[in-house]
C-alpha positions as CSV (number, residue, x, y, z in Angstrom):
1,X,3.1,7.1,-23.6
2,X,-0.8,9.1,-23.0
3,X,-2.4,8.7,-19.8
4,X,-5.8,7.4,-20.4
5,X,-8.3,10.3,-19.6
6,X,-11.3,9.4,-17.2
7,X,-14.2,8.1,-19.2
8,X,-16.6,9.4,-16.7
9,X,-15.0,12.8,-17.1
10,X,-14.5,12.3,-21.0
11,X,-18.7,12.5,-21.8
12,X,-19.8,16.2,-22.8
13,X,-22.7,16.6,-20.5
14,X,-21.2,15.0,-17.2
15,X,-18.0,17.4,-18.1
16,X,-19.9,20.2,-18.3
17,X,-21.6,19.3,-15.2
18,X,-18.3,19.4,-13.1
19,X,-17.1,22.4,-14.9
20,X,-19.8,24.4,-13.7
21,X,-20.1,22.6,-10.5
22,X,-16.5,23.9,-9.7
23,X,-17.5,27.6,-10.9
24,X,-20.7,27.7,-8.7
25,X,-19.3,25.5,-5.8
26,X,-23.3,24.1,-5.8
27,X,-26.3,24.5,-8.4
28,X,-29.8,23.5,-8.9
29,X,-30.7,21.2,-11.4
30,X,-32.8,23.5,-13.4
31,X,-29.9,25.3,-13.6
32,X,-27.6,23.0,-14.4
33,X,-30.5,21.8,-17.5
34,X,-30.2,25.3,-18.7
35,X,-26.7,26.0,-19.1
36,X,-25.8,22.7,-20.2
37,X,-28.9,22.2,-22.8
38,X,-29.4,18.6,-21.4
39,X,-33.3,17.2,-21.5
40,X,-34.2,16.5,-17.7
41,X,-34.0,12.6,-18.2
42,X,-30.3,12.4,-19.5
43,X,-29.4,15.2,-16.9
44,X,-30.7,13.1,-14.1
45,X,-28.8,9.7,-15.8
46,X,-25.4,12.3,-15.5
47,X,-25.5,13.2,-12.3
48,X,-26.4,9.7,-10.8
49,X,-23.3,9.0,-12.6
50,X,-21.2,11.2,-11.3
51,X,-22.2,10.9,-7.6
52,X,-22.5,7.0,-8.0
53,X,-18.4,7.5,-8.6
54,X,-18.2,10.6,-5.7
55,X,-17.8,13.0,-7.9
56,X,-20.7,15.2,-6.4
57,X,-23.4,15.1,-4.2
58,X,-27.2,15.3,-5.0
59,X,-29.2,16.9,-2.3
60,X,-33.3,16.4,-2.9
61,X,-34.7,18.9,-0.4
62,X,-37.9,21.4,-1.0
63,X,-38.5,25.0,-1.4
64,X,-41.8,25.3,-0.2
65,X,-43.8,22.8,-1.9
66,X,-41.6,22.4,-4.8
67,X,-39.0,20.0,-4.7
68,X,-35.4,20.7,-5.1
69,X,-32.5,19.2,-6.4
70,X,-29.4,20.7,-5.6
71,X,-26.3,19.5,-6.9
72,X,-22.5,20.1,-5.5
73,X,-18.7,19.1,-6.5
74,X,-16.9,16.7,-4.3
75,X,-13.2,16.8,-3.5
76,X,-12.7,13.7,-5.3
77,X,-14.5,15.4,-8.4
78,X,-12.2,18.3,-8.1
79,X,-9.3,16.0,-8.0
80,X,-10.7,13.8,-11.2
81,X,-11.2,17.1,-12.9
82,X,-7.7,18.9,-11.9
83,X,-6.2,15.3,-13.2
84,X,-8.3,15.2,-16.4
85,X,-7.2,19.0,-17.3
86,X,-3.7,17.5,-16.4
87,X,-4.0,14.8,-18.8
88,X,-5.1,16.8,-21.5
89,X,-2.5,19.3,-21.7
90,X,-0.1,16.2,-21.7
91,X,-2.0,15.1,-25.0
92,X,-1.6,18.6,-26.3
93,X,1.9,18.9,-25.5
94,X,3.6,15.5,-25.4
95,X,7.1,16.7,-25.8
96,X,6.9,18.8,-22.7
97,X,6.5,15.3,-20.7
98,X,9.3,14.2,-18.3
């Protein structure tokens, strides 16, 4: 029997968001908008999303005058992730499970 995989994980922006999360460790959000193609509105919706469930953390800070929104993994979102890449492999391998 499949493992259900983690809706929060399973949406194409917010998966993005932790894949690139765990590559960088932290990111801002304009840079997070730009590799991920995401309008600021729906990228903001995401990542409330995702730390609403502890998945990251959203620091709002400023550099100079300009505010700052800078955006990091959580162990519990590496976990999630590392479980959701486990999941998957079982989908696209199911006679290798035990």
């Amino acid at each position: 029997m499949f493992k259900p995989l983690d809706p929060l994980l399973h949406s194409e922006l917010r998966l993005a968001v932790v894949s690139l999360l765990i590559s960088t460790e932290e990111a801002e959000f304009p840079f997070i908008k730009e590799q991920t193609g995401a309008t600021a509105g729906n990228l903001s919706v995401q990542l409330d999303k995702l730390a609403t469930a502890g998945y990251i953390t959203v620091e709002k800070t400023f550099k100079g005058k300009r505010p700052c929104t800078l955006c990091r993994i959580t162990p519990t979102g590496l976990k999630a992730f590392e479980q959701y890449v486990e999941t998957l492999r079982e989908y696209l391998n199911p006679n290798s499970q035990e």
